[in-house]
N, C-alpha and C positions, 0 to 999 in steps of 0.2 A: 359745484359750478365755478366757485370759484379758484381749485385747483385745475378746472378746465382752462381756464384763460391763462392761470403762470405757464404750464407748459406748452399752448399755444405760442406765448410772449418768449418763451424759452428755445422754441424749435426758430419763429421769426427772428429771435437775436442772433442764434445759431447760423442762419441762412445769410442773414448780412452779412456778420462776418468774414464767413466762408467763401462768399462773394466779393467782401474786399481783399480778401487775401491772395483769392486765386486771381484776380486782378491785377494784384501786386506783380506774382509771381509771372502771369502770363507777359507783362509789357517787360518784366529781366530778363525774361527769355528769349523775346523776339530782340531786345537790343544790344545783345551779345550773342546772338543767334551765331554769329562770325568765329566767336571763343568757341561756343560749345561743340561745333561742328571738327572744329581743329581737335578735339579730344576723342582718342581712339583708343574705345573699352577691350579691354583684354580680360576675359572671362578666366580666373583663377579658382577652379572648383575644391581644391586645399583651404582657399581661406575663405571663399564663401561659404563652405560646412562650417567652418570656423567662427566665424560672424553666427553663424545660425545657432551654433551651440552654444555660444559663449553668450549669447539673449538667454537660450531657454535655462542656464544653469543661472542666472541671474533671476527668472523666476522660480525657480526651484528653491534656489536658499531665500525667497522672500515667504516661499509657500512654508518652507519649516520653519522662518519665525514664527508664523502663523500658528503652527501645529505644537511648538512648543512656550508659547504664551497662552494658547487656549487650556492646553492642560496642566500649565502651571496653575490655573488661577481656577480650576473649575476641579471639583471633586469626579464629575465624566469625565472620560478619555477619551480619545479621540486616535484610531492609526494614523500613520505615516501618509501610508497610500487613500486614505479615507478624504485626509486633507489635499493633497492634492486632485482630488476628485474633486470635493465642492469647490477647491480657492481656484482653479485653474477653468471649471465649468462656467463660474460665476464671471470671472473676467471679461467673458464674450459679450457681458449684458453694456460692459465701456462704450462699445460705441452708440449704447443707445442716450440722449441727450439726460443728463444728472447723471448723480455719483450713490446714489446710497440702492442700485437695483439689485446690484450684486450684494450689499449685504443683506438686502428682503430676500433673497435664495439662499441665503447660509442661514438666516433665522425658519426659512420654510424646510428646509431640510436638517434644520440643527435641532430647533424646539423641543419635536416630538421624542429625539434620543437624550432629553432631560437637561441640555444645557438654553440656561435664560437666554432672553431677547437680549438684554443689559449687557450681559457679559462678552455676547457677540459682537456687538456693537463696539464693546469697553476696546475688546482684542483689535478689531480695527481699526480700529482710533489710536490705538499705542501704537501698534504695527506702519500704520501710515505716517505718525507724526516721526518716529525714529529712521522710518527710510528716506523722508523729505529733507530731513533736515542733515542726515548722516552723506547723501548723494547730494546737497550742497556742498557739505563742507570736501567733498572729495571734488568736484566740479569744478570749485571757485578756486582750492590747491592746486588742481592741474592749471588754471586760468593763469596763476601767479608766475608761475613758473613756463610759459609761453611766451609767444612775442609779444611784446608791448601793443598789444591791440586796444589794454584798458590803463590806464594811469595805476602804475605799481601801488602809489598811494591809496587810491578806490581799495584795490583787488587787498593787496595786506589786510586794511583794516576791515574789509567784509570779512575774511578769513576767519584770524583774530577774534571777532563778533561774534561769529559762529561758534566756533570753539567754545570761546568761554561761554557763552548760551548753552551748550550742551553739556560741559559741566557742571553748570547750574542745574540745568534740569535733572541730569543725573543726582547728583547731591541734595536737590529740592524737588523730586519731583513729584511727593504726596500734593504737595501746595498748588505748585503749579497744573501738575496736571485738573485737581479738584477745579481749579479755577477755570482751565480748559474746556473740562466736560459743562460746568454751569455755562458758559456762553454758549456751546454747540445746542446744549438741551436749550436754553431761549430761545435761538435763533430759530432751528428745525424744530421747536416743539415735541421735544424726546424726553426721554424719562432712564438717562442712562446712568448705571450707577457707579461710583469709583471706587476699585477692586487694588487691594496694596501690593503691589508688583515686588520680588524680592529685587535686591540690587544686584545679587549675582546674575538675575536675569536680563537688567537691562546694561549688563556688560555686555554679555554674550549675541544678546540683540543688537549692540552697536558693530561690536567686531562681524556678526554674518552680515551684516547691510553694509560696511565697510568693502568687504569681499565681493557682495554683489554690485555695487556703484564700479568697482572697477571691471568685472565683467562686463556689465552693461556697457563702458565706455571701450572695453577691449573690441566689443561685438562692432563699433563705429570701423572702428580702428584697423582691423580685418575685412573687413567690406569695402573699405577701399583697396585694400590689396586685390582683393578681390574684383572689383571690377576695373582694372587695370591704373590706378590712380597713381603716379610718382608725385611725392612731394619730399621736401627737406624733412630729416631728422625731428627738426625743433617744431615741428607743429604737431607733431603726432599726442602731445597732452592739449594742444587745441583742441584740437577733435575730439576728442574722448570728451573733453572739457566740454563741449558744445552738446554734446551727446547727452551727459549728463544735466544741463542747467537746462536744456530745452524740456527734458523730459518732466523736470520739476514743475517748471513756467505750465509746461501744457496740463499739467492734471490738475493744477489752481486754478487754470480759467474753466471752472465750472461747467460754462452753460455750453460747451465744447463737447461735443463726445471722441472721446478717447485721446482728445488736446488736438484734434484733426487742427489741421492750418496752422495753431500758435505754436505746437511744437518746432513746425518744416520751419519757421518766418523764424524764431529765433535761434537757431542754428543756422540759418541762413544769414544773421546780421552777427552772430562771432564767429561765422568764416569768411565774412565777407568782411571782416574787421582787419582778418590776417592775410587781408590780399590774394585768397585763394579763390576768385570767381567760381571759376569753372564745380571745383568742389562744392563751393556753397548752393550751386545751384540744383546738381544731382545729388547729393550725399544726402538732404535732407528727405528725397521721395525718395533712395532708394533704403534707409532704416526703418521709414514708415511702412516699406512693402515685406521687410524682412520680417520687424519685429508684428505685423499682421498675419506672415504666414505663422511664426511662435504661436500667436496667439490663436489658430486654426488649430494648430499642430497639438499644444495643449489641451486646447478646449476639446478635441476628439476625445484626447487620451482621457480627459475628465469623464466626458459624456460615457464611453465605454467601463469604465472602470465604475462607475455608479450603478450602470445599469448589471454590471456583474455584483457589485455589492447589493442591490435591490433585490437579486436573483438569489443570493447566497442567505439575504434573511428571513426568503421564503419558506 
């Protein structure tokens, strides 16, 4: 009963929100109605596959950290193509209100082939804290290096912060992490255990979430080519920038499914920072349509390929 009521309170926090936001968005809209009408979309089908591709190879090398910290740290293995089945099917469950749906389908579907609940849980937990903090530190770098939309001072010393945080982590991260997982398990009431990651692993974890952060940012970045966008040279690490910090902001706020609203609303206030209206206004609904259609696009290719690995262990 009484999980009845958090997710009630959780769907009602959800609906405010999403109701202040599109509020937000509805009255910028109508009062630059005059701007956005002056903007004539020139469909570039080059860089919209481009934008498209360049999301889903962003999830792909998120999908093989996955596949190669699961079977570093577990005596089972796991294929290539197996992991991108479950991490890619499970995805679809984001836009359902909470975060932990999609890892109840990687333990409903992982258990039975002999890998724990724990270890499932551990791999998501490493996995997501190295791509948040790894798509910061590339975010707040593109930020730095843009126009002065933030106080050079701010943006450096976030940087800087970052950085040497991930060094530490890297170099400390038995401690740290152990300390990590004890507040998760309080908080959610989990029972997960802490698995000792080699450090060549979490090099190679940071360089492919490196690679993917600037993907992710590249796919902004061709999308406006794409839908016929001219802007100066010097904003092009805006963008990307905005691409990446919104995406992080959104998957924090929680009680959000899939960060709907908080992502569009903060890339809408760091391109509305760099005096780009008219962008801030469409750029952030049309990444949300793009990286939704990815996440159909995947999710099939999941659903499909499961149901042929289902069929194959018949």
């Amino acid at each position: 009963m009484k999980e009845n009521y958090k997710n009630i309170l959780r769907i009602v926090l959800s609906v405010l929100v999403l109701s202040v936001i599109f509020f937000f968005f509805y009255r910028e809209f109508r009062e630059n109605w005059v701007i956005i009408q002056s903007f004539k979309m020139k469909i570039g089908m080059f860089f919209l596959i481009a934008s498209f591709l360049a999301i889903v190879i962003t999830y792909v090398l998120t999908t093989y950290c996955w596949f190669l910290t699961i079977n570093a740290l577990s005596e089972q293995k796991i294929t290539f193509m197996k992991s991108i089945a479950m991490v890619n099917t499970s995805n679809l469950t984001k836009y359902i209100p909470g975060k932990l749906w999609s890892y109840a389908l990687q333990m409903y579907w992982l258990v039975n082939a002999g890998f724990s609940k724990s270890l499932i849980l551990y791999v998501n937990l490493m996995n997501l804290f190295v791509s948040l903090i790894t798509t910061l530190i590339v975010g707040v770098g593109c930020l730095v290096f843009s126009p002065a939309i933030f106080p050079p001072a701010l943006t450096i010393t976030l940087l800087v912060a970052l950085i040497v945080f991930e060094f530490l982590f890297i170099a400390y991260n038995s401690p740290v992490f152990k300390r990590v997982i004890a507040v998760v398990n309080r908080i959610f009431k989990l029972d997960i255990v802490y698995y000792e990651a080699p450090r060549s692993l979490l090099y190679y974890l940071h360089f492919i979430n490196f690679l993917s952060s600037l993907c992710f940012g590249l796919g902004a970045y061709f999308l406006c080519l794409g839908i016929g966008f001219e802007f100066d040279s010097s904003n092009i690490l805006l963008i990307m920038s905005s691409m990446m910090i919104a995406d992080v902001i959104g998957f924090v706020a929680v009680i959000m499914p899939g960060g709907l609203g908080v992502r569009e609303s903060v890339m809408y206030l760091i391109l509305n920072g760099g005096s780009i209206l008219t962008l801030a206004l469409i750029l952030p609904i049309a990444t949300r349509l793009v990286s939704m259609f990815v996440d159909i696009f995947l999710g099939t290719i999941g659903v499909v390929l499961l149901k042929r690995i289902k069929a194959a262990g018949k």
